[in-house]
C-alpha positions as CSV (number, residue, x, y, z in Angstrom):
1,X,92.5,88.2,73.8
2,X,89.6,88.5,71.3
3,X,89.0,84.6,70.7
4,X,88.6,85.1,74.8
5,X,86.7,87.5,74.2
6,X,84.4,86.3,72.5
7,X,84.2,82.7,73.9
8,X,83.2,84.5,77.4
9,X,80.4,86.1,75.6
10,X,79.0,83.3,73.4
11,X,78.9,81.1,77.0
12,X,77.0,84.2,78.9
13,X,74.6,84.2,75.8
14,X,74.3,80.1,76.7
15,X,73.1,81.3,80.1
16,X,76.8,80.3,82.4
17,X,76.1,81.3,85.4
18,X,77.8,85.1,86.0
19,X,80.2,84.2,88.5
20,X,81.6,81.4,86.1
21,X,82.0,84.0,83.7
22,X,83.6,86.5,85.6
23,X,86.2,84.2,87.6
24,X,87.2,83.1,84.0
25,X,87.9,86.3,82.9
26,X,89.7,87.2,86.0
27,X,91.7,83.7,85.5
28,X,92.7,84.9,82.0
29,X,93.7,87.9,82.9
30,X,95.8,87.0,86.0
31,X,97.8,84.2,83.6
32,X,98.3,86.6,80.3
33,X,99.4,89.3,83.0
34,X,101.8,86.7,84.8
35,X,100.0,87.5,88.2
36,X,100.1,84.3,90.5
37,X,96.2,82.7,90.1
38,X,96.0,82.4,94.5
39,X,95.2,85.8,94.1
40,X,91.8,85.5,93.8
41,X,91.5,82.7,96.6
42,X,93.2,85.8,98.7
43,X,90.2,87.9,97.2
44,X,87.8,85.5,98.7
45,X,89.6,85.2,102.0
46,X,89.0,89.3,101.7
47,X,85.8,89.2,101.3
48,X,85.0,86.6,104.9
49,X,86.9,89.4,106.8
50,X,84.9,92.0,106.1
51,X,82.1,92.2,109.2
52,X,79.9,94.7,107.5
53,X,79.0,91.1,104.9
54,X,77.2,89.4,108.1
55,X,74.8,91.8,107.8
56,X,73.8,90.3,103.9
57,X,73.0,86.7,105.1
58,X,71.0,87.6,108.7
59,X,69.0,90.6,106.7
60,X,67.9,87.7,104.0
61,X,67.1,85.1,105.8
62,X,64.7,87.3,108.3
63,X,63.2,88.6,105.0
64,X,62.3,84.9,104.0
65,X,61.4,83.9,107.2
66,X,58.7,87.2,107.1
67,X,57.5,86.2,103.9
68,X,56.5,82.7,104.8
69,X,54.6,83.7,107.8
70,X,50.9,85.7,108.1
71,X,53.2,88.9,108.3
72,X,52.3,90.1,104.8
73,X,48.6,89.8,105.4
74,X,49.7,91.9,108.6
75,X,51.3,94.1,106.6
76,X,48.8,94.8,104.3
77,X,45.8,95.1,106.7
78,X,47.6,97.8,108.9
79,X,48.1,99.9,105.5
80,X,44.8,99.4,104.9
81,X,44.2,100.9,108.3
82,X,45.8,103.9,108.0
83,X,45.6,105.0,104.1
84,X,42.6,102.9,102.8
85,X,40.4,105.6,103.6
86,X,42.2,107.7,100.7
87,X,40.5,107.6,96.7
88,X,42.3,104.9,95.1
89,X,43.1,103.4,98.5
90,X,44.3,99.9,98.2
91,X,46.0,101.1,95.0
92,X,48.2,103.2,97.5
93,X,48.2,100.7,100.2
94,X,49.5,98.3,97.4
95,X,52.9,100.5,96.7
96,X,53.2,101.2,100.2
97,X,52.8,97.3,101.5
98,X,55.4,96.4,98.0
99,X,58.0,98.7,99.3
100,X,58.1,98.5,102.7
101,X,58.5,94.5,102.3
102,X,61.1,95.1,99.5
103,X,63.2,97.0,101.7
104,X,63.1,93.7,104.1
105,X,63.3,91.0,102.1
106,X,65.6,92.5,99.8
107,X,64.4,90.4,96.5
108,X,61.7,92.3,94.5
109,X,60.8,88.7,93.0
110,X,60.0,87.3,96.8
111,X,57.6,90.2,97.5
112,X,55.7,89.8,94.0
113,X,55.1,85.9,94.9
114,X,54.1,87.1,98.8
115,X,51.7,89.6,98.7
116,X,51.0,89.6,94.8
117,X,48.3,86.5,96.1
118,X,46.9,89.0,98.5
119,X,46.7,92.7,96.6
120,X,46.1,91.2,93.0
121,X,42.6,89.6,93.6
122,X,41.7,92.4,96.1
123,X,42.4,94.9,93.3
124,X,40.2,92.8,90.7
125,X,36.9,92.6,93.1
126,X,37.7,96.1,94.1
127,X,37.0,97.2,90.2
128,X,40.2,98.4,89.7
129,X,41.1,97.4,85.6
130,X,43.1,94.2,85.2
131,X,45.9,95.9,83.1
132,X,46.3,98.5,86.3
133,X,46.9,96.0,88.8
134,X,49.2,94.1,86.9
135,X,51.3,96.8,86.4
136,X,51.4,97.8,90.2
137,X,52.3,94.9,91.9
138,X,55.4,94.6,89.0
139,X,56.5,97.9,89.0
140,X,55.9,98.4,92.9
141,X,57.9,94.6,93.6
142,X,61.4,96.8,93.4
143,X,60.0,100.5,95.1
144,X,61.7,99.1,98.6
145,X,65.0,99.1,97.1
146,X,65.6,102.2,98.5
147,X,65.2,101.7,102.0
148,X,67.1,100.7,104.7
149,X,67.9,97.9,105.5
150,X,68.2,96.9,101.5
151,X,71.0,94.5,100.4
152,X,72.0,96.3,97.4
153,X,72.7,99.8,99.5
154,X,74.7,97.7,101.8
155,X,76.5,96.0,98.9
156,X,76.8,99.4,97.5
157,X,78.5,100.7,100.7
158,X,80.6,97.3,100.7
159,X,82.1,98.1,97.2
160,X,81.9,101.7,97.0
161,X,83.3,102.1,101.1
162,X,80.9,104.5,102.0
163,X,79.2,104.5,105.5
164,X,76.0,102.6,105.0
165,X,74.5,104.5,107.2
166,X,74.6,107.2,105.9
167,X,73.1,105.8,102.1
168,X,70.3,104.3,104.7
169,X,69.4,108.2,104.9
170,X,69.8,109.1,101.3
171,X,67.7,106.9,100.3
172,X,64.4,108.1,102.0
173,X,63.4,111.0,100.3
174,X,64.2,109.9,97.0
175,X,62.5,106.5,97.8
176,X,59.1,107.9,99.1
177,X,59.4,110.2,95.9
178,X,59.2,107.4,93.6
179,X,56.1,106.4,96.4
180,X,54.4,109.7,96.0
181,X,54.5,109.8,92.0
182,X,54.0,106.6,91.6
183,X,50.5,107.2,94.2
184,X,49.8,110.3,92.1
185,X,49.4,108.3,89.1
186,X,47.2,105.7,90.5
187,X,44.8,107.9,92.1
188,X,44.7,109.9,88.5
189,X,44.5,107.0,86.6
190,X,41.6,105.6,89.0
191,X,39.7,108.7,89.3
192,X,36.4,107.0,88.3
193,X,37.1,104.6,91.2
194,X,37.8,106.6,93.4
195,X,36.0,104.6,96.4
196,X,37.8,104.3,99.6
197,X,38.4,101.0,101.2
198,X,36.2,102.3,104.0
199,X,35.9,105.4,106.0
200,X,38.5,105.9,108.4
201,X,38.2,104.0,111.5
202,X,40.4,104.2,114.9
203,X,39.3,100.5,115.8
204,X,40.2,99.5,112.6
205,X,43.5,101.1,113.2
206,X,43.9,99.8,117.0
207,X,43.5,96.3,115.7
208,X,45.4,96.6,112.9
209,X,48.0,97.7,115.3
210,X,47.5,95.2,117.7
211,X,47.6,92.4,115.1
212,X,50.9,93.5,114.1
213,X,52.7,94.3,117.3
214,X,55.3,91.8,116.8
215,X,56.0,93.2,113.0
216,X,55.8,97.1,114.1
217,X,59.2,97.3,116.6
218,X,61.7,96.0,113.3
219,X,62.1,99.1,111.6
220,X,62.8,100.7,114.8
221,X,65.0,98.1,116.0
222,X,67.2,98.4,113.0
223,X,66.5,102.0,112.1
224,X,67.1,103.2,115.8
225,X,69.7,101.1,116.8
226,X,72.1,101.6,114.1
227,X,71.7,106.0,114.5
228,X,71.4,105.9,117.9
229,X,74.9,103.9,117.9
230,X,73.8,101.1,120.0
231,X,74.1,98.6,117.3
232,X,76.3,98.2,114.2
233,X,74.6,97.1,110.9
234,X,75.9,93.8,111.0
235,X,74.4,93.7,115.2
236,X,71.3,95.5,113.7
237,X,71.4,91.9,111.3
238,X,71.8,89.6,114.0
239,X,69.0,91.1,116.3
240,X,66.2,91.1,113.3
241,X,67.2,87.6,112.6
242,X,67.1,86.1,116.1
243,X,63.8,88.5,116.6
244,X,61.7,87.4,113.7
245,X,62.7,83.6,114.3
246,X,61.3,83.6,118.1
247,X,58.5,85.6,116.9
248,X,57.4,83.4,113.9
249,X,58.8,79.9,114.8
250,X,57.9,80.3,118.7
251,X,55.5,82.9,119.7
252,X,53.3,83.0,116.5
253,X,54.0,79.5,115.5
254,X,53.5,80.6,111.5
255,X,56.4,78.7,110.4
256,X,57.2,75.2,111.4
257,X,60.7,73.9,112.5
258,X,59.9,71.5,109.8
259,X,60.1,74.0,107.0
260,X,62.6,76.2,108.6
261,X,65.7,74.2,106.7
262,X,64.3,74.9,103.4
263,X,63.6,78.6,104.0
264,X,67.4,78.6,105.4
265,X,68.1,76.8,102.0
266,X,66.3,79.3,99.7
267,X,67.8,82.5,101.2
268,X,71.3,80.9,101.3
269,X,71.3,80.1,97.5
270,X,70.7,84.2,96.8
271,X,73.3,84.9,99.5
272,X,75.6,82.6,97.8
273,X,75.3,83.7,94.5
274,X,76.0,87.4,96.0
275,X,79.3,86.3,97.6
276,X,80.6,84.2,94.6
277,X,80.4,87.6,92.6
278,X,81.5,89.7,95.0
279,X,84.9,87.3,95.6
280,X,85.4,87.2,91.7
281,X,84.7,90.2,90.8
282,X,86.8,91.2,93.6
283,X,89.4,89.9,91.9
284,X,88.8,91.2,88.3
285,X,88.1,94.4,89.4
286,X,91.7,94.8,90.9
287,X,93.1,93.4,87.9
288,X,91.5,96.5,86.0
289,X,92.4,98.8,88.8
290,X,96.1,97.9,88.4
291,X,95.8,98.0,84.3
292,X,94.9,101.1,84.9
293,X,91.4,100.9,83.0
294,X,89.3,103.1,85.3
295,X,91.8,105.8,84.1
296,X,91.7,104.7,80.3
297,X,87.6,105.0,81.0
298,X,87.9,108.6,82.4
299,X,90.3,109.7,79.0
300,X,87.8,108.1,77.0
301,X,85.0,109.7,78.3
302,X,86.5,112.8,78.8
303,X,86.6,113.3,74.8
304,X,82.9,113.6,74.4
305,X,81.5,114.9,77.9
306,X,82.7,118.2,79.9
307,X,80.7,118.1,82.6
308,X,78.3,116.5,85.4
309,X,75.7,117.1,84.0
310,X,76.6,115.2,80.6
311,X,77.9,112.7,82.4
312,X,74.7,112.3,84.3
313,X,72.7,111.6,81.2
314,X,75.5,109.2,79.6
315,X,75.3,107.4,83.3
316,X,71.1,107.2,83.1
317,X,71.5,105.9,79.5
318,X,74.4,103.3,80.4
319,X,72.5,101.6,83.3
320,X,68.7,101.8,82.0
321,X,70.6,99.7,79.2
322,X,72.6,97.4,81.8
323,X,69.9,97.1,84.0
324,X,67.8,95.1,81.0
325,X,70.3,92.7,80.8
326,X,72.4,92.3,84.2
327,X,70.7,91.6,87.6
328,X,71.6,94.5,90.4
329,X,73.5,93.0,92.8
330,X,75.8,91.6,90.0
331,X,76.3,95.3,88.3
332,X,76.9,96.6,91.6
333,X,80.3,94.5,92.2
334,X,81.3,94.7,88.2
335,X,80.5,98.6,87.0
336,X,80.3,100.3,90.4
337,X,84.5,100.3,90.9
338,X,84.7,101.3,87.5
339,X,82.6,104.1,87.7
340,X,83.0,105.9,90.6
341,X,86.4,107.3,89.8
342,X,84.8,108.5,86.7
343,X,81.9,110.1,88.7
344,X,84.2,111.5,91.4
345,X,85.8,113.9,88.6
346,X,83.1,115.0,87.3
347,X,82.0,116.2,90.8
348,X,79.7,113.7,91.6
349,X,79.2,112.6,95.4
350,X,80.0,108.4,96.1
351,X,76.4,108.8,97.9
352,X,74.5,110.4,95.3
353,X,75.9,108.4,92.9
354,X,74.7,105.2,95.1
355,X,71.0,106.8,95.2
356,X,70.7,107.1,91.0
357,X,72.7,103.7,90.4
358,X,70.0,102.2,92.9
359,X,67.1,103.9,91.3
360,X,68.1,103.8,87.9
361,X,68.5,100.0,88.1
362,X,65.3,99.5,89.9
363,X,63.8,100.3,86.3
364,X,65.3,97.1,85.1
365,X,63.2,94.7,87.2
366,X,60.4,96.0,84.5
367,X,62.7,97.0,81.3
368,X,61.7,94.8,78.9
369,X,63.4,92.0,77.1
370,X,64.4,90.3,80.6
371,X,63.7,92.3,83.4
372,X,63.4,90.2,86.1
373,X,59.9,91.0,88.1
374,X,58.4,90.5,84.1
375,X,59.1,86.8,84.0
376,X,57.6,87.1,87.7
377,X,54.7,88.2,87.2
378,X,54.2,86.5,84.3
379,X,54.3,83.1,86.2
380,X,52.4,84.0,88.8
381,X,49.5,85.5,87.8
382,X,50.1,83.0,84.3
383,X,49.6,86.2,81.9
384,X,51.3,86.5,78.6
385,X,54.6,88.4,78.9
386,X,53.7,90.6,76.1
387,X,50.4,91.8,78.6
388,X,52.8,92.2,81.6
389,X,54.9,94.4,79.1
390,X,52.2,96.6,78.3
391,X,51.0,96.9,81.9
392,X,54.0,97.8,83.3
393,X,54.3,100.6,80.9
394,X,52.6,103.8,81.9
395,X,54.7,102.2,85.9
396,X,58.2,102.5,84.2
397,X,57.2,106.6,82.3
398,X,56.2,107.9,86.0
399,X,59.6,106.2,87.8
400,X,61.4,106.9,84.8
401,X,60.5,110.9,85.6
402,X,61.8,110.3,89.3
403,X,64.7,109.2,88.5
404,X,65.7,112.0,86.3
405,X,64.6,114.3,89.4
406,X,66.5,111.8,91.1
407,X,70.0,112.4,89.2
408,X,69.7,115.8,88.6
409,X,68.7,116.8,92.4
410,X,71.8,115.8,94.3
411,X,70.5,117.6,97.5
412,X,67.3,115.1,97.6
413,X,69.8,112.2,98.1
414,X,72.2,114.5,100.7
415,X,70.3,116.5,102.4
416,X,69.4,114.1,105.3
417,X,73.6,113.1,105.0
418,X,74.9,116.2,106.1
């Protein structure tokens, strides 16, 4: 078991890809157990029959599809609208423009490459300090995270079997917290700029709306149809999907039937990767189930914390540390079963718990040796790493400080639940 052990780790350390690593572990422990191996081909066959997963691959590729039309520039010029008039504006349309395509796209690392052409070099010419603005459109890559329709709360939901709608909710305050301190900061640290975009103008406004008319009705398509019960998230899927590919391939003509195979390529591969986890870990996870670990986990921890709020801390600690090294969507299917047990004795809520995991692994996008939106950056705006460390810094104290308001307010994350 240790010479497995062992092995499994020296190949992760070589860079095998997770899911290899995973469905060898679940092999190993299937055959030392004496449990038939077609289990984890059942696990798969699982995972298709779940309809709540059609909503992963329609919510991607619509994201994709928005970021290879004009729908960013859109996006940024109607935020521009309606809160460049503020000090510190475009810093603040920045965040807002970040998250609210986050939360679409669902890849923090799509929305740095998409509007990171258009907010970086506005930033620069606007005066705004070089370090400052490389440290925004990093940190600000993973603020959408948070918000509906975001693939890691519905993979949370998936694993955790909570009602995704409801984590849709409890995400919103939290999320425009991280928005508001993260704004607070900007227009503090900016204070000698603190020039406007422009005054405040209703044309500017009106045609900002009317430029994005065809981009304003998909949060209230998915938003209102799924709480007004007129849609089910995977229906809410299916209609953004077909929506934004007559809007952008027919009506707007932005994206060529040409290019559409490879944009259906690129989202697949991040869809695939998420579904070979989720079947093996599937799998694994079960195995540990059975074994009884979760319990042995509970015991253990149990020696050295008495409480929720001692576990709280231990958690924050734990997944700052996992988040450096583990991508989210892959430490949602492998730590969130083990977990939640834990959590749920130590009084807890599934949802709440969602809300911190969420936000608490959002800081490892920036957490330095690997986060991902580092390496990023780094390539796109070909900085040093080092500098994109050191920029992202003062980004990852301030959400760092809503995250721990985060955890330690559970009524923030329910209050909008019931």
């Amino acid at each position: 078991m240790m010479l497995m052990g062992s092995l499994l780790i020296i190949l992760t350390l070589l860079g095998t890809p997770l899911f290899a690593i995973i469905a060898a572990a679940a092999l190993w422990n299937f055959y030392h157990a004496g449990i038939d191996l077609q289990a984890i081909a059942i696990e798969f066959l699982g995972i298709a029959e779940m309809p709540i997963l059609l909503a992963i691959p329609l919510f991607t590729f619509a994201g994709y599809l928005l970021s290879e039309s004009n729908a960013p520039k859109r996006l940024v010029r109607l935020t521009s609208a309606l809160l460049g008039w503020m000090p510190a504006g475009l810093a603040i349309v920045s965040l807002a423009a970040c998250a609210f395509f986050t939360a679409f796209t669902g890849a923090s690392g799509v929305t740095i490459i998409a509007l990171g052409a258009i907010l970086f070099p506005a930033m620069s010419q606007a005066g705004y300090p070089e370090k400052f603005n490389l440290g925004l459109v990093t940190s600000a890559g993973s603020l959408g995270l948070l918000f509906a329709p975001s693939l890691p709360l519905i993979l949370y939901g998936v694993i955790a079997e909570v009602p995704i709608e409801s984590l849709f909710l409890a995400g919103l305050l939290p999320g425009f917290l991280m928005l508001f301190i993260l704004s607070g900061y900007s227009i503090w640290k900016n204070r000698a700029i603190r020039t406007p975009l422009g005054d405040f103008s209703w044309l500017e406004v009106r045609q900002a709306l009317r430029e994005s008319i065809w981009e304003i009705p998909l949060p209230i398509v998915v938003l209102g149809g799924i709480y007004s019960g007129y849609f089910a998230i995977s229906e809410a899927a299916a209609v953004t999907a077909l929506y934004v590919l007559i809007v952008d391939v027919i009506v707007l003509k932005e994206v060529s039937l040409k290019k559409l195979p490879s944009i259906v390529r690129e989202s697949m591969v991040l869809v695939g990767g998420i579904m070979m986890i989720l079947g093996v870990s599937r799998a694994s996870t079960n195995y540990m189930i059975d074994a009884g670990v979760p319990q042995q986990l509970l015991l253990w921890i149990s020696g050295f914390v008495t409480g929720e709020t001692a576990f709280i801390v231990m958690l924050l600690v734990f997944l700052l540390i996992l988040g450096a090294i583990l991508d989210i969507f892959s430490a949602i299917v492998l730590v969130v079963p083990l977990i939640l047990p834990v959590a749920t004795q130590f009084g807890v809520h599934p949802i709440h718990l969602g809300i911190v995991f969420l936000a608490t692994m959002q800081l490892g996008y920036i957490t330095p040796p690997v986060g991902l939106n580092l390496f990023i950056a780094g390539y796109r705006f070909d900085k040093p790493i080092v500098d994109i460390y050191m920029s992202t810094l003062p980004f990852f104290a301030f959400l760092m400080i809503s995250v721990v308001v985060i955890a330690f307010w559970p009524m923030l994350s329910l209050v909008l639940v019931g």
